[in-house]
C-alpha positions as CSV (number, residue, x, y, z in Angstrom):
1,X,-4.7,-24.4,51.3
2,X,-7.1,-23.8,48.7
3,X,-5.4,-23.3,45.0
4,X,-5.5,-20.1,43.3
5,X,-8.1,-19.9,40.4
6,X,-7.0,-21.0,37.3
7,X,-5.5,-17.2,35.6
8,X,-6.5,-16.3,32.2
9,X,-5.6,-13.5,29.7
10,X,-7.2,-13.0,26.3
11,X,-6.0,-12.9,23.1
12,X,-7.8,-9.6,21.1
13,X,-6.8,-8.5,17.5
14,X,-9.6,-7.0,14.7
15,X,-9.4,-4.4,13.0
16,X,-8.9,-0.7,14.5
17,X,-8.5,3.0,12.3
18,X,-6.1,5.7,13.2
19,X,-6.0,9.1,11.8
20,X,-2.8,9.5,10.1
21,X,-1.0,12.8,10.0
22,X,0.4,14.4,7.4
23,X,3.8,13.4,6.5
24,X,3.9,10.3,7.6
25,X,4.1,6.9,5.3
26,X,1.9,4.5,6.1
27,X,4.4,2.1,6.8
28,X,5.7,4.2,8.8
29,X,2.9,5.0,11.2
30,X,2.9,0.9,11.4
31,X,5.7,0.9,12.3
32,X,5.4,2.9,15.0
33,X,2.7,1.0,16.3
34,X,4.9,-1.9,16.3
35,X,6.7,-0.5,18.9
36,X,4.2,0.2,20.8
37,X,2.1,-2.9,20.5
38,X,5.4,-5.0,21.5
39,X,6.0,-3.1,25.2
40,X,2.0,-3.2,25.5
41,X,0.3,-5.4,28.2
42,X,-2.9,-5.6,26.1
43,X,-0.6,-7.2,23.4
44,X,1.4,-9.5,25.6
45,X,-1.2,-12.4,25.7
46,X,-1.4,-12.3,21.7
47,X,2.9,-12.5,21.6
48,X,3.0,-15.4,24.1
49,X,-0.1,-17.6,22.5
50,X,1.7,-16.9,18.8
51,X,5.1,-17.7,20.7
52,X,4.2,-21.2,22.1
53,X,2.3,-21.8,18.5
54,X,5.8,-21.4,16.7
55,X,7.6,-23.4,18.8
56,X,5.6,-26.2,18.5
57,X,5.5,-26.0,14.9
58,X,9.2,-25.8,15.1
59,X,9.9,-22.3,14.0
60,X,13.6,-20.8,14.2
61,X,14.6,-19.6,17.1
62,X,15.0,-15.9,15.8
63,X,12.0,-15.9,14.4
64,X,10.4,-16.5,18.1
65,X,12.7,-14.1,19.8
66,X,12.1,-11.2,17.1
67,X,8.2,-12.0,17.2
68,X,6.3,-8.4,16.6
69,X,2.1,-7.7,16.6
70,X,1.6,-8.7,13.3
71,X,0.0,-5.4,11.5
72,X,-1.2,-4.9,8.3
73,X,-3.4,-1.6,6.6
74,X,-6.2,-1.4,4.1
75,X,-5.2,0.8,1.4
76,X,-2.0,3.5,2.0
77,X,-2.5,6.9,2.1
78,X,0.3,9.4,0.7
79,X,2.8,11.4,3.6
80,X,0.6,14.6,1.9
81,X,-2.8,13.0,3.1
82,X,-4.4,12.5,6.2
83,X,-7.4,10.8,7.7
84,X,-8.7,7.2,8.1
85,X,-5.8,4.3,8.0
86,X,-7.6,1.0,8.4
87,X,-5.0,-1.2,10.4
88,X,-5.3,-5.4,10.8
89,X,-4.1,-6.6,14.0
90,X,-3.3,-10.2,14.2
91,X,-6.1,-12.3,12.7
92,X,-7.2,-9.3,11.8
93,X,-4.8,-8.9,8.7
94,X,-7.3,-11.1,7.1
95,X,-10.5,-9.0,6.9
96,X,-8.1,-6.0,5.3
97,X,-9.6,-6.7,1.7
98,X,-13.2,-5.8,2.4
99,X,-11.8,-2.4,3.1
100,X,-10.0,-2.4,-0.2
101,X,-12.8,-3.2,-1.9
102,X,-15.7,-0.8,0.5
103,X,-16.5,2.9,-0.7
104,X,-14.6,5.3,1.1
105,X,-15.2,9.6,1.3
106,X,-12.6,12.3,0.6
107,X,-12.4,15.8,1.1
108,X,-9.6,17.5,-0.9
109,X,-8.3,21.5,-2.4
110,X,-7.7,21.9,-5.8
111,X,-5.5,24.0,-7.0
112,X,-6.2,25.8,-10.9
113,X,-3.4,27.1,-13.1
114,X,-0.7,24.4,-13.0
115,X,-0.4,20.8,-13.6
116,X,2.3,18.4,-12.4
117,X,4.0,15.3,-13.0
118,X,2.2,13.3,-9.9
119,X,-0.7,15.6,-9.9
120,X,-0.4,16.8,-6.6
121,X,1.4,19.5,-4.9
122,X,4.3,17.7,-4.1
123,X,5.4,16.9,-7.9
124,X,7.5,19.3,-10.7
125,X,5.3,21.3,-12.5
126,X,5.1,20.1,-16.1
127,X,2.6,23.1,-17.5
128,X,0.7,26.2,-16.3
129,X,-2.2,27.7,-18.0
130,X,-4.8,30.6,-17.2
131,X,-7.0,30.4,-14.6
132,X,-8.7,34.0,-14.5
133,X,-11.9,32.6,-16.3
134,X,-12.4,30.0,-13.5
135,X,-15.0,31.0,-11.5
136,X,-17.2,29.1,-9.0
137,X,-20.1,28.5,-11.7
138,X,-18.3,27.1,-14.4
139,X,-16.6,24.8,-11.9
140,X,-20.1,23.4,-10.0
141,X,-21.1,23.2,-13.4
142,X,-17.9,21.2,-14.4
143,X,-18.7,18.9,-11.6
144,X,-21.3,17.3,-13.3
145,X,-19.7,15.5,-15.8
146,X,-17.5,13.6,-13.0
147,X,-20.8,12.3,-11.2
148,X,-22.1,8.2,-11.4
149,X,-20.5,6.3,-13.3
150,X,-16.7,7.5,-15.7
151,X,-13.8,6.4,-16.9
152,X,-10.7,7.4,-14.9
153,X,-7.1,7.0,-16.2
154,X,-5.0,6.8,-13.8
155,X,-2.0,8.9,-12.9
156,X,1.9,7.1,-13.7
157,X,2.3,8.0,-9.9
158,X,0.2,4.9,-9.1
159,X,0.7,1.6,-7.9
160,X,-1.2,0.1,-10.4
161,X,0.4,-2.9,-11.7
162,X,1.5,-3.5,-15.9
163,X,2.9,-6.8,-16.4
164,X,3.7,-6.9,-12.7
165,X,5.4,-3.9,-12.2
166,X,3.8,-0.9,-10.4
167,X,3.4,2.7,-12.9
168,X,5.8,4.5,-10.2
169,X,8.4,1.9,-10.7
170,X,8.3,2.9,-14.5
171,X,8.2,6.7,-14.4
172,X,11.2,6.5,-11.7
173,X,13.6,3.8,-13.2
174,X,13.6,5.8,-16.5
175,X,12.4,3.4,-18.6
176,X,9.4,3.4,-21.4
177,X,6.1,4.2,-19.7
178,X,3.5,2.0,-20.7
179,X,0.1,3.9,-21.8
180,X,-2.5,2.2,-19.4
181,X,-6.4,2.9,-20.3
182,X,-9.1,4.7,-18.8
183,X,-10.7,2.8,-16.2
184,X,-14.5,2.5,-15.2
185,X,-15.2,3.7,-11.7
186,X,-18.2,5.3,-9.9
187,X,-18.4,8.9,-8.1
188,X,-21.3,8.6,-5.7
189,X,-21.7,12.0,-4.2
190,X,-19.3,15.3,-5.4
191,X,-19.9,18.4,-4.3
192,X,-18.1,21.8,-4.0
193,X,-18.2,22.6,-0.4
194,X,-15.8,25.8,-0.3
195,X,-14.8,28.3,-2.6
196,X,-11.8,29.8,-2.3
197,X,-11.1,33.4,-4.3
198,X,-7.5,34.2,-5.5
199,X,-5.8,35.7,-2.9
200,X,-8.0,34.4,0.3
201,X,-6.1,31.3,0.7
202,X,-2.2,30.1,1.4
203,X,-2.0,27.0,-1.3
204,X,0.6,27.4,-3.7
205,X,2.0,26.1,-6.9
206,X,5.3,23.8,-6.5
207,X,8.5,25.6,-6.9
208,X,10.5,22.9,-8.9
209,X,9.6,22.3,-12.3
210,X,11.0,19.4,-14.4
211,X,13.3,20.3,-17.5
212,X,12.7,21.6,-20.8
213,X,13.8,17.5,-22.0
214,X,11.4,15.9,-20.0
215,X,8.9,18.4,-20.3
216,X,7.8,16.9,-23.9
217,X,7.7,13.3,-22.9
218,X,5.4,14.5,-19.6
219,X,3.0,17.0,-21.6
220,X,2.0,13.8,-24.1
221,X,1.8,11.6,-21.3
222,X,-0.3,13.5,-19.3
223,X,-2.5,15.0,-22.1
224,X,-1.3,18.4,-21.4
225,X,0.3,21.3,-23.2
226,X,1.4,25.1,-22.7
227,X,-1.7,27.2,-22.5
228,X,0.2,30.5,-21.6
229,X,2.3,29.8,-25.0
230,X,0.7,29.3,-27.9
231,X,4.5,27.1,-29.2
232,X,4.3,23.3,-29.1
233,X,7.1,21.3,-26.9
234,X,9.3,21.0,-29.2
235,X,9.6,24.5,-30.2
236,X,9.7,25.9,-26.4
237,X,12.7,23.0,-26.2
238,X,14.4,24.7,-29.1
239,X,13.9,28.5,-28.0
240,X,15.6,27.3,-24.4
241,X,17.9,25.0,-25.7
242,X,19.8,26.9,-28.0
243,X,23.0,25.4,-27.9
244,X,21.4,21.6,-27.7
245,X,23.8,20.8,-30.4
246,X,26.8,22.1,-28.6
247,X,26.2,19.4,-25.9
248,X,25.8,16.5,-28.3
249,X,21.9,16.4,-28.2
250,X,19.9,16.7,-31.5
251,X,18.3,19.6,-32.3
252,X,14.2,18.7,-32.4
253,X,12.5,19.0,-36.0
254,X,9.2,20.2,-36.3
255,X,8.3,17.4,-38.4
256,X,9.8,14.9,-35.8
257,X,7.4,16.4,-32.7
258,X,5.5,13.2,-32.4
259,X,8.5,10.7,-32.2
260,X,10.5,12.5,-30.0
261,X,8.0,12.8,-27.6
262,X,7.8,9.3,-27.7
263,X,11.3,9.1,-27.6
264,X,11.5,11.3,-24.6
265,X,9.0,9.5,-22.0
266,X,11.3,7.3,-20.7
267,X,13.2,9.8,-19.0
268,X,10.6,11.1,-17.1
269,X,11.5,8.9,-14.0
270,X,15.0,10.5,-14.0
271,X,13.6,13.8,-13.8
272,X,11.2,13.3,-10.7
273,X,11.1,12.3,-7.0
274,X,13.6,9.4,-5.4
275,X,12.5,6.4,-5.4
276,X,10.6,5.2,-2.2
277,X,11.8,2.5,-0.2
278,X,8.1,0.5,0.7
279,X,6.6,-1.4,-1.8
280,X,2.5,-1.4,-1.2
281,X,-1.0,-1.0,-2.7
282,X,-2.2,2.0,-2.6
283,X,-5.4,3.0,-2.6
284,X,-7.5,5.9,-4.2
285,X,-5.8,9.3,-4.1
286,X,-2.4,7.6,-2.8
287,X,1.2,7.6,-3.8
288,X,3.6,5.0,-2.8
289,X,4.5,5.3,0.7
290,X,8.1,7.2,1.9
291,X,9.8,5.4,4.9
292,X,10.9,8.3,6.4
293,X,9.3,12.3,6.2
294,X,10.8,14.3,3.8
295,X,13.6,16.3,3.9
296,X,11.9,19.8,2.8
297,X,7.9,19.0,2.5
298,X,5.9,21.6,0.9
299,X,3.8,23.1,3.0
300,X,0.4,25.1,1.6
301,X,1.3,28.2,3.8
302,X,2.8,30.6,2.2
303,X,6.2,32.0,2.5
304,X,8.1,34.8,1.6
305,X,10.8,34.8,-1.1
306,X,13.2,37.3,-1.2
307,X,15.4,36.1,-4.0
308,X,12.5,35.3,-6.6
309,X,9.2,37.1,-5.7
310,X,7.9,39.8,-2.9
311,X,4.8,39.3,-1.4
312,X,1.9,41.6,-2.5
313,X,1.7,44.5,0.4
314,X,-2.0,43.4,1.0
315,X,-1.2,40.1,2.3
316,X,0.3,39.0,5.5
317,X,3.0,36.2,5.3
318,X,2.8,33.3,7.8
319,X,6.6,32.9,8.8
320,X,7.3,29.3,9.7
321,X,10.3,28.9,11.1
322,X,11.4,25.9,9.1
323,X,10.5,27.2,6.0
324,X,11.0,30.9,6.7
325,X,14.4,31.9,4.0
326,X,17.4,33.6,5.8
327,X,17.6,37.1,5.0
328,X,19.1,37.8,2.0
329,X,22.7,38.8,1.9
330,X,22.9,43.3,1.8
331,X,26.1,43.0,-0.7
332,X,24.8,40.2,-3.1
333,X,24.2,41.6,-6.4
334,X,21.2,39.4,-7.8
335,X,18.3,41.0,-8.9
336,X,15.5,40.8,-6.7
337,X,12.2,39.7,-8.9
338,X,9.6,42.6,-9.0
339,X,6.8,40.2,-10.7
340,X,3.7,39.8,-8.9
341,X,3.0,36.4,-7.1
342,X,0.4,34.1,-8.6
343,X,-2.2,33.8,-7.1
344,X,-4.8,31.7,-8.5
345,X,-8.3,30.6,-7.4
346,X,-9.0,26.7,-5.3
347,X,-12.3,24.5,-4.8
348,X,-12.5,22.4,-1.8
349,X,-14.5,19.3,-3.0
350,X,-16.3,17.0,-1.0
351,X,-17.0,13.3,-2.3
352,X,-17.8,9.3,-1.6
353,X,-16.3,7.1,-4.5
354,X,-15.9,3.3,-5.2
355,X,-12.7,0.9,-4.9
356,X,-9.8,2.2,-7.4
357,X,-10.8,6.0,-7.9
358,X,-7.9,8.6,-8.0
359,X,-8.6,11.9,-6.1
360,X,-5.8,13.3,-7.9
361,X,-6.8,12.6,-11.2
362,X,-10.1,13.4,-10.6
363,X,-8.1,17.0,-9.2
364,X,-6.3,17.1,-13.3
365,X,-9.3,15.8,-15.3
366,X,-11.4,18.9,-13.4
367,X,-8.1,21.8,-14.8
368,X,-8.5,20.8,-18.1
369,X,-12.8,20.4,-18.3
370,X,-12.3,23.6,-17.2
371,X,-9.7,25.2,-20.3
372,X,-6.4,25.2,-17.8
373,X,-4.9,23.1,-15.6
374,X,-5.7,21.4,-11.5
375,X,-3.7,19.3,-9.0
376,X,-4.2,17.9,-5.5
377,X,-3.3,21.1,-2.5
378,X,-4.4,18.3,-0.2
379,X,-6.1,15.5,0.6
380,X,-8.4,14.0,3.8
381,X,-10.0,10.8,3.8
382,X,-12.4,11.1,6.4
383,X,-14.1,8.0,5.9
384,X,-13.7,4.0,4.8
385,X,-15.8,1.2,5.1
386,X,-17.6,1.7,8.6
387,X,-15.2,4.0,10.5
388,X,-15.6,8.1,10.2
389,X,-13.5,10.4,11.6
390,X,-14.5,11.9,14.8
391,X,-16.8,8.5,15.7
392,X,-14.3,5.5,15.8
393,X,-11.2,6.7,14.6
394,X,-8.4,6.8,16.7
395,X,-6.2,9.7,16.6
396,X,-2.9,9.5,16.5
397,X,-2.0,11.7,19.0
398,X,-3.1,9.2,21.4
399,X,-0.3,7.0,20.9
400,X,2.0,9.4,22.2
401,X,0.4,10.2,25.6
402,X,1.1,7.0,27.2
403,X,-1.0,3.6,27.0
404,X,-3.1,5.1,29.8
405,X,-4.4,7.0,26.6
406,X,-4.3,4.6,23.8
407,X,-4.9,0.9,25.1
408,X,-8.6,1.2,26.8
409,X,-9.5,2.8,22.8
410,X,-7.9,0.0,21.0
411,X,-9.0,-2.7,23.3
412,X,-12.5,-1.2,22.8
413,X,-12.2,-1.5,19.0
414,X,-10.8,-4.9,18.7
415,X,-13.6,-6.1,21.1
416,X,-15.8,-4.6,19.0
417,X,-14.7,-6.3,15.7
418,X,-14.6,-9.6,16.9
419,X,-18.4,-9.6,18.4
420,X,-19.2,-8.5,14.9
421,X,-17.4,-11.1,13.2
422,X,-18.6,-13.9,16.2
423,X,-15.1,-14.6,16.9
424,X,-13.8,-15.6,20.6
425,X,-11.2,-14.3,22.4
426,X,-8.5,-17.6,23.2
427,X,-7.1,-17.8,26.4
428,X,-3.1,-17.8,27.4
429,X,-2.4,-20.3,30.7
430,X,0.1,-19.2,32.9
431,X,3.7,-20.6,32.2
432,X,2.8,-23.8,34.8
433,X,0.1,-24.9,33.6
434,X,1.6,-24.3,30.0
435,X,4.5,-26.1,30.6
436,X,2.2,-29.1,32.5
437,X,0.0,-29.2,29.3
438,X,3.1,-29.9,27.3
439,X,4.5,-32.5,29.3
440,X,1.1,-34.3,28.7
441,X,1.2,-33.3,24.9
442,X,4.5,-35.3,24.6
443,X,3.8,-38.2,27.1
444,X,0.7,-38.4,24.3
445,X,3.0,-38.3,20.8
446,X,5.6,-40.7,22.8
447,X,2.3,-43.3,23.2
448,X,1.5,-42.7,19.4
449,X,5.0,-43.7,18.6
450,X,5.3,-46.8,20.3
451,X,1.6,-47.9,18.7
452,X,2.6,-46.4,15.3
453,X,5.6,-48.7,16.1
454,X,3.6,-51.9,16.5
455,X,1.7,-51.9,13.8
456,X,4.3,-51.8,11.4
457,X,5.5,-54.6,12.7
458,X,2.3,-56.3,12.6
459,X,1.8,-55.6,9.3
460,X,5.0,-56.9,8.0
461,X,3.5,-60.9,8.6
462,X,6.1,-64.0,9.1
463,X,7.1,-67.1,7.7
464,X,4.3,-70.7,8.1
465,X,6.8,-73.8,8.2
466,X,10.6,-74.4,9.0
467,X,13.2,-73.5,7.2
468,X,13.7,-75.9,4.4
469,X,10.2,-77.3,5.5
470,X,9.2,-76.2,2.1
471,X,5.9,-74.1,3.5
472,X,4.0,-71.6,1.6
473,X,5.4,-67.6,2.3
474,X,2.6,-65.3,2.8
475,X,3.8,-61.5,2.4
476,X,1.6,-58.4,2.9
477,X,2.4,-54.9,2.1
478,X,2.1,-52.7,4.9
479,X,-0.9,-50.9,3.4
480,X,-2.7,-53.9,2.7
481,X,-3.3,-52.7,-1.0
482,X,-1.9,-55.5,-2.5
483,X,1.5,-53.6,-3.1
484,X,4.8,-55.7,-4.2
485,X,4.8,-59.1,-2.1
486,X,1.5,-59.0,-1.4
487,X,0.4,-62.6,-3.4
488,X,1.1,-66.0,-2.6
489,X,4.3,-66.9,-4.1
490,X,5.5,-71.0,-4.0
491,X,7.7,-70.9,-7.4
492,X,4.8,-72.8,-9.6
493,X,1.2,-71.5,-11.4
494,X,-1.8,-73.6,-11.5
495,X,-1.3,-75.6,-14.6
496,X,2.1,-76.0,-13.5
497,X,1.4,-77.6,-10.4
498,X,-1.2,-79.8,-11.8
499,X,1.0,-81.1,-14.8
500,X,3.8,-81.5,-12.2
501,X,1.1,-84.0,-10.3
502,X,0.7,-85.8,-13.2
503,X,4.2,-86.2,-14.6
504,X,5.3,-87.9,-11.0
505,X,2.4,-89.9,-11.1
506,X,3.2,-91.6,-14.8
507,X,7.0,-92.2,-13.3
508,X,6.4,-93.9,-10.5
């Protein structure tokens, strides 16, 4: 009976893109690829080739039996942000700094009136200033300055790295903030693609503001002030700090402004988010990556407050039922506010920028060009390197159909990468054939042993003459570089020998 063909499977991995969703960590949407990579059949040939590797280079045990797709991702994007993740499967993980480096396009919202500590909508507010007097013309007009080729400084919410420690590690652990300097980076294309009048849209400042303390050390740091006060820091600290004293704090001087500003930025990273678990570069317009979504995300849809603010009568309130408040209590006796609810204007921007520019600062620099303040409502990267959204991205959605769904896509990609890159796929033999090949592999180091074997004995030379025969010793090192041993010892030099022949002569 004829044999069975000889059965093959190939190894793919490349590089693939997913379109994240919106509060999920980068990490974490590898993660969950992870999972689904390692119960894949498309991945299996990749696991057992990189299995058989490890044990033959003598990996621990664990290490083979916890074995995982080895992923990796071009640039994060922040739980707020969605749009193109580049992800490195396998060899892969090894092309991922072209993509670092490779222009990428952003569509974002920003938001006028208020600035915050991470310059998005997910930070404290630190300030608020007037935004009446923006209008759609001053702001195209605005634009210009932020087109080719600016300095950008980036936000402390970055992961750019001062004497090896990230600027988020800094503003969270409390300690002195370094000042880090404007940076040169290149805006290719910006434009203003929606304008969005006060009132016509749902984005909304942050609720949570940082403290009257930290406020000082945040508005120098960020370049900031009070618009809607014409009072510096200090003296809005003393109007609502009356009774600083009481509590042991010093009461701020108006002569001692500028030191105790100073003195005050390193308690800015008590005063904002907890600290995030995964520890990656991020890339333009990106925070540091959460592990897990967060408890209460801001959302830009508006909601109703029934304890601080009532909705103007003209607008219609989307209720979301996780966000939606429970209805206040009939016998509770606090004041319901009667203020009206801000609403200021919003410009939905459209641009294609170089490696290591900041959407979000880009979002601040544009509030105060424009006399008030701006930060980030949200945040899309549509495209990086070659792969645009809606052409060869894959959505994330797909993943949770079923591989049906997901694996012919991905497959697809990762062929596609390697025929770019020339590369070809390696091929898995079945476990007999495997396990035949091995038995060859050490009947093959067992021959290389015994020959290693011989020569070093051959190499180690012998003795010319009988014992007490009094014949010469040759030794020879076993590298045959003349090492220790390798000269010809007999106890006597030249002149030696040759005065030796004479003295016997004259005696006999």
């Amino acid at each position: 009976m004829a044999s069975s063909p000889k059965e093959t499977r190939k190894v793919i991995e490349g590089i693939i893109a997913i379109n994240k969703p919106q509060w999920a960590s980068s990490a974490g949407a590898l993660r969950d690829l992870e999972n689904k990579f390692a119960r894949s059949s498309l991945f299996t040939p990749w696991l057992t080739h990189t299995r058989r590797h490890m044990m033959l280079s003598g990996s621990k045990r664990r290490h083979i039996d916890n074995l995982k797709v080895k992923l990796g991702h071009g640039g994060t994007l922040d739980p707020l942000a969605t749009g193109v993740l580049i992800v490195g499967v396998g060899r892969g993980t090894k092309c991922l700094q072209r993509f670092l480096d490779c222009t990428k396009s952003y569509e974002c919202v920003v938001l006028f009136g208020a600035a915050t500590d991470s310059y998005d909508a997910v930070g404290k507010v630190v300030s608020r200033a007037p935004y009446e007097h923006v209008t759609k013309e001053k702001v195209e007009e605005a634009l210009a300055e932020f087109r080719g080729k600016i300095m950008q400084k980036p936000s402390i919410f970055s992961a750019l790295k001062v004497d090896g420690k990230k600027m988020y590690e800094y503003a969270r652990a409390g300690g002195e903030v370094p000042e880090v300097k404007a940076r040169p980076v290149e805006v290719l294309e910006l434009e203003m693609v929606d304008w969005l009048e006060p009132g016509s849209h749902e984005f909304e400042w942050p609720k949570e503001e940082v403290d009257s303390t930290a406020q000082i050390g945040a508005q120098k740091l960020m370049g900031v002030k009070s618009v809607e006060t014409e009072e510096t820091p200090a003296e809005t600290l003393e109007r609502t700090e009356p009774n600083q004293e009481a509590r042991g704090i010093k009461r701020l001087r108006s002569e001692e402004d500028s030191a105790a500003a100073d003195a005050t930025v390193t308690d800015i990273g008590s005063q904002l988010k907890k600290a995030r678990t995964d520890d990656e570069p991020t890339m333009s317009g990106a925070l540091p990556a959460d592990s897990e979504v967060p408890a209460s995300p801001p959302t830009p849809v508006a909601v109703e407050e029934v304890s601080t603010m009532e909705t103007p009568a003209t607008e219609t309130p989307v209720k979301d039922p996780k966000t939606e408040p429970t209805p206040a209590n009939p016998e509770s006796t606090e004041p319901i506010s009667t203020s009206p609810k801000p609403q200021p204007p919003a410009a939905r921007l459209r641009m294609t920028v170089t490696s290591g520019f900041y959407v979000r600062s880009l979002c601040h620099d544009l509030g105060l060009a424009l006399s008030s303040h701006g930060l980030m409502s949200s945040l899309v990267r549509s495209r990086q390197g070659d792969y645009t959204l809606g052409e060869n991205v894959t959505e994330f959605s797909d993943f949770e159909s079923g591989p049906e769904v997901w694996e012919p896509k991905v497959q697809a990609s990762l062929e596609s990468f390697m025929e770019k890159e020339g590369w070809t796929a390696e091929e898995v033999e079945d476990v007999e054939e495997w396990e035949e090949s091995m038995e060859k592999r050490n009947w093959k180091e067992a021959e290389e042993g015994r020959k290693e074997k011989d020569r070093e004995r051959s190499f180690q030379g012998g003795r010319k003459g009988g014992k007490g025969g009094g014949g010469n010793r040759n030794y020879y090192s076993k590298d045959m570089r003349g090492g220790k041993g390798n000269h010809r010892r007999d106890g006597r030099d030249g002149n030696n020998r040759n005065g030796g022949r004479s003295e016997k002569k004259g005696n006999s």
